[in-house]
C-alpha positions as CSV (number, residue, x, y, z in Angstrom):
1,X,-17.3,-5.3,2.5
2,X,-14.3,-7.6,2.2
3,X,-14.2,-10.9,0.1
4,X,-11.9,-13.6,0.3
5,X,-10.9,-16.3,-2.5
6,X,-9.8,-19.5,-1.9
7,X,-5.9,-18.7,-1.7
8,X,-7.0,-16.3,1.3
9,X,-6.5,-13.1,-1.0
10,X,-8.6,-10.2,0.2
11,X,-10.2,-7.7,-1.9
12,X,-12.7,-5.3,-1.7
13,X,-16.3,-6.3,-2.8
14,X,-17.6,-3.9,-5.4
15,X,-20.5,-5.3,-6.0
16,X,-21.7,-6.1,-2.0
17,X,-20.4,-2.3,-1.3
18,X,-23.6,0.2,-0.8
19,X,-21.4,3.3,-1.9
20,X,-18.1,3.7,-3.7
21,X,-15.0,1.8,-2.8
22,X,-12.5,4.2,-4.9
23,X,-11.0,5.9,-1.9
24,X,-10.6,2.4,0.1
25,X,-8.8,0.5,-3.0
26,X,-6.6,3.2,-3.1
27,X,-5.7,3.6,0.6
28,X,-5.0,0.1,0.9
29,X,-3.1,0.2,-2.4
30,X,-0.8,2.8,-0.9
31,X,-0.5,1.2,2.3
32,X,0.7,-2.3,0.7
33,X,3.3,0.1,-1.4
34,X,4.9,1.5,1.0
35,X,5.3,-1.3,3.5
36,X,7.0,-3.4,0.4
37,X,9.0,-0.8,-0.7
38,X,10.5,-0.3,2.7
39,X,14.3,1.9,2.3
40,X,16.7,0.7,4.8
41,X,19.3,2.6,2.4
42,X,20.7,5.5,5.1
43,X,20.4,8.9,3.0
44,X,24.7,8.9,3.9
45,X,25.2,5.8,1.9
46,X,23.1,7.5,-1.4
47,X,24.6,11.2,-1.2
48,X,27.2,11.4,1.6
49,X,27.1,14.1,3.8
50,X,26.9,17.7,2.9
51,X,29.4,21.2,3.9
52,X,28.0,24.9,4.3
Protein backbone atom coordinates (compact mmCIF):
# COMPACT_ATOMS: atom_id res chain seq x y z
CA UNK A 1 0.00 0.00 0.00
CA UNK A 2 1.24 3.40 -1.25
CA UNK A 3 0.30 6.79 0.38
CA UNK A 4 0.57 10.09 -1.02
CA UNK A 5 0.98 13.66 0.81
CA UNK A 6 -0.17 16.66 -0.46
CA UNK A 7 3.24 17.68 -2.38
CA UNK A 8 2.51 14.29 -4.36
CA UNK A 9 5.46 12.39 -2.43
CA UNK A 10 4.97 8.74 -2.28
CA UNK A 11 5.78 6.50 0.45
CA UNK A 12 5.14 3.27 1.60
CA UNK A 13 2.20 2.80 4.17
CA UNK A 14 3.46 0.98 7.17
CA UNK A 15 0.67 1.05 8.97
CA UNK A 16 -2.13 0.01 5.95
CA UNK A 17 0.64 -2.82 4.94
CA UNK A 18 -0.66 -6.44 6.20
CA UNK A 19 3.05 -7.80 6.27
CA UNK A 20 6.50 -6.17 6.38
CA UNK A 21 7.51 -3.39 4.06
CA UNK A 22 11.47 -3.70 4.90
CA UNK A 23 12.42 -5.36 1.62
CA UNK A 24 10.09 -2.90 -0.52
CA UNK A 25 11.58 0.43 1.25
CA UNK A 26 14.78 -0.80 0.53
CA UNK A 27 14.32 -1.80 -3.14
CA UNK A 28 12.94 1.38 -3.95
CA UNK A 29 15.65 3.11 -1.92
CA UNK A 30 18.16 1.50 -4.12
CA UNK A 31 16.48 2.02 -7.22
CA UNK A 32 16.10 5.99 -6.58
CA UNK A 33 20.08 5.77 -5.75
CA UNK A 34 21.15 4.57 -8.54
CA UNK A 35 19.09 6.39 -11.13
CA UNK A 36 20.47 9.80 -9.28
CA UNK A 37 23.70 8.85 -9.15
CA UNK A 38 23.86 8.08 -12.74
CA UNK A 39 28.11 8.07 -14.10
CA UNK A 40 28.43 9.36 -17.44
CA UNK A 41 32.30 9.63 -16.44
CA UNK A 42 33.90 7.06 -19.27
CA UNK A 43 36.21 4.65 -17.06
CA UNK A 44 39.17 6.24 -19.88
CA UNK A 45 38.64 9.69 -18.53
CA UNK A 46 39.16 8.32 -14.56
CA UNK A 47 42.20 5.78 -15.19
CA UNK A 48 43.28 5.93 -18.84
CA UNK A 49 43.76 2.99 -20.55
CA UNK A 50 45.90 0.09 -19.54
CA UNK A 51 49.27 -2.03 -21.31
CA UNK A 52 50.05 -5.86 -20.77
Amino acid sequence: MLIEDRNENVAPAKKKSTGRIDGVAATINALARAIIHEDTTSVFEKRGPRTL
